[in-house]
N, C-alpha and C positions, 0 to 999 in steps of 0.2 A: 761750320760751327756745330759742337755737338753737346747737348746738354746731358748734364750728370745727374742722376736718379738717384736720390738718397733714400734708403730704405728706415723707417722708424722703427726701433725694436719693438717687438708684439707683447703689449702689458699681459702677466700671468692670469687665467680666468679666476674668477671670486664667487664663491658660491655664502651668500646670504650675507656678504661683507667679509668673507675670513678666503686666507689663501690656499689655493687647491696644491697639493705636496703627493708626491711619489715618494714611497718608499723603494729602496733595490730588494731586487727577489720578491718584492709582492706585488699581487697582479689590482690589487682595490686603491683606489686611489683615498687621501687621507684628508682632515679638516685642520688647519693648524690654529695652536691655541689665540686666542682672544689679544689683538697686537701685535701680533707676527707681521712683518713684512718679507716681499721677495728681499733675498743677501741677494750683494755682487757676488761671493762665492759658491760655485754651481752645488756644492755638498754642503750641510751643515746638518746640524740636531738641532730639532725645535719641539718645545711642547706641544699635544697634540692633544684633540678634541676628546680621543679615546684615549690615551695615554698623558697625563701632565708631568708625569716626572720624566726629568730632563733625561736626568742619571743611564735609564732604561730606555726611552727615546730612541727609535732608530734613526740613522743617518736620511735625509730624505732630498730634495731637489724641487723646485718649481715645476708644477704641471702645466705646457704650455695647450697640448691636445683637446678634444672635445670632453664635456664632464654631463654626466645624468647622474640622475639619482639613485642609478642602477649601479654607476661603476665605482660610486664612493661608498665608504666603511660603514656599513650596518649601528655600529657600536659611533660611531663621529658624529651621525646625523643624529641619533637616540641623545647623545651627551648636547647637542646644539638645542635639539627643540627641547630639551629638560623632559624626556619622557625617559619611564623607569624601565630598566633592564628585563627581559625578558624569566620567567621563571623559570631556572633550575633543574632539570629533571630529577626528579626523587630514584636514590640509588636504591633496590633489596637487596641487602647482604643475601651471601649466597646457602646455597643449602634452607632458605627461608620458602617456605611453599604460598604463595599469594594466591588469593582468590580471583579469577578472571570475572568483568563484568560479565552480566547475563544481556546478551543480544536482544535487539527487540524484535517480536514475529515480523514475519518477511511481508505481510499485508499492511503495519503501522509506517512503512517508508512506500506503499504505494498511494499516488493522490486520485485510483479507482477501482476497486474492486468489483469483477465482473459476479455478479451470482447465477447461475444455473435456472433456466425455467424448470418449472416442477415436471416432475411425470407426468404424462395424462396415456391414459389409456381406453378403448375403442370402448363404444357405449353398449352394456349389454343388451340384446337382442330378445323380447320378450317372444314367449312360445305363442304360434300362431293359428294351431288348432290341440285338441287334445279328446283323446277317445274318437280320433275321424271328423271331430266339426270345429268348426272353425269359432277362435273367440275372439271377441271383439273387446279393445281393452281402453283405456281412458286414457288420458294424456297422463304422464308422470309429475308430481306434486311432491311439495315437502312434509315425509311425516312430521305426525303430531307428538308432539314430548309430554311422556307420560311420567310422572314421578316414582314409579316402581319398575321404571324399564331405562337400562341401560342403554341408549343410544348411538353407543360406538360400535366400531364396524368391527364384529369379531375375529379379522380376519387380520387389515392390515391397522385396527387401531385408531383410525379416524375417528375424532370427539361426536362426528356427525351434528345435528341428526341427518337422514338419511332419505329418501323416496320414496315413496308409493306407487300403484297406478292399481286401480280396477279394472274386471273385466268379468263379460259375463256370454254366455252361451244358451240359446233355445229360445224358448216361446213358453211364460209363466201360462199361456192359457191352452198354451198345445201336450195332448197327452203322449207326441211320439217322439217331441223332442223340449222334454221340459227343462226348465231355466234354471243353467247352474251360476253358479260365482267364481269368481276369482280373484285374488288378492298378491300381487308382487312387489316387493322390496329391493331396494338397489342400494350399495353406498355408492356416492358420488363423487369419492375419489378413489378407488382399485374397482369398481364396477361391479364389486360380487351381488350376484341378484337369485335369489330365490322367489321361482312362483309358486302358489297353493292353490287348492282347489277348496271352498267352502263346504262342508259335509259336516251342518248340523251345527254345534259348538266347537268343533275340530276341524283345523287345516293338513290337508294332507297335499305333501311335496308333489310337485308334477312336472318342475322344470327346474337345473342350478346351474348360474352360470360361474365358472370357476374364474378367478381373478387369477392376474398375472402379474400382480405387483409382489414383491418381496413381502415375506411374513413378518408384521408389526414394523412396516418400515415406517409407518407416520404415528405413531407410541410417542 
């Protein structure tokens, strides 16, 4: 005895209650209007979610196959959930010359901007004897800001202010090696440093050290 297998035909799939329709020659699959049922006839025209009039309606057919939301009509799902049409593109007649926007600097779309450490350069080397003896010089300090004295580094422009250091040589009670002075300045960022020697009310140059940073590079 051998039993007979009846196969049930396979209901057309429903997307959000409405029937899923192929059109011929197009690859998207369609939404069909509000009341449509599958026809016993495999062809017919029916109003469609993107299209309602019948008149223009393509010919379509039950879709029995798999359905996403990928392979149905852009414009069917837009007409189902009541959302509006996409905007238009704006046509320029030709020969019209239109202004292109201005890009924004290439730093406003980065989320870090790396900055550079500053320059530094080797610390000038105070002079260690002068006239053959040897002077002994004080630690380096921040000059004092005088209101008639410009405080920036004539050199590369730093607002400063700028260094100091004393120094002196001999013995104020010895008459073969009597006791001089000496006064050095540094800027503290290009290193330019000039020493003096004290002689009276006037300083006279005894040692410059020449910086190597660019001219008025911190201006």
């Amino acid at each position: 005895m051998s039993a007979l297998a009846v196969e049930a035909p396979v209901a057309p799939p429903e997307w959000d209650g409405r029937l899923v329709v192929r059109a011929a020659g197009r690859p998207l699959l369609h939404i069909a209007g509000e009341g449509v049922i599958a026809p016993a006839a495999p062809v017919f025209t029916v109003p469609l979610e993107c299209l309602q009039d019948i008149g223009h309606a393509p010919g379509v057919r039950p879709w029995s196959g798999p359905v996403t939301e990928a392979s149905i009509c852009p414009a069917c799902l837009r007409a189902l959930r009541g959302e509006p049409e996409p905007e238009a593109p704006r046509l320029v007649p030709a020969g019209v010359v239109e202004a292109l926007p201005i890009p924004a600097p290439a730093r406003a779309s980065r989320r870090l901007w790396a900055v550079p450490d500053p320059q530094t350069y080797a610390e000038a080397a105070l002079p260690r004897e002068h006239g053959g003896r040897a002077i002994t010089w004080s630690r380096w300090t921040t000059s004092p800001v005088l209101s008639h004295y410009d405080p920036s580094c004539e050199w590369c422009g730093d607002p400063g202010p700028g260094e100091m250091a004393g120094g002196r040589q001999g013995n104020p009670m010895s008459r073969t090696d009597p006791l001089r002075r000496y006064v050095a300045y540094r800027c503290t960022a290009c290193q330019l440093m000039t020493a003096y020697e004290q002689v009276g009310n006037d300083l006279q140059t005894i040692a410059k050290h020449k910086s190597r940073a660019p001219k008025d590079c911190n201006r």
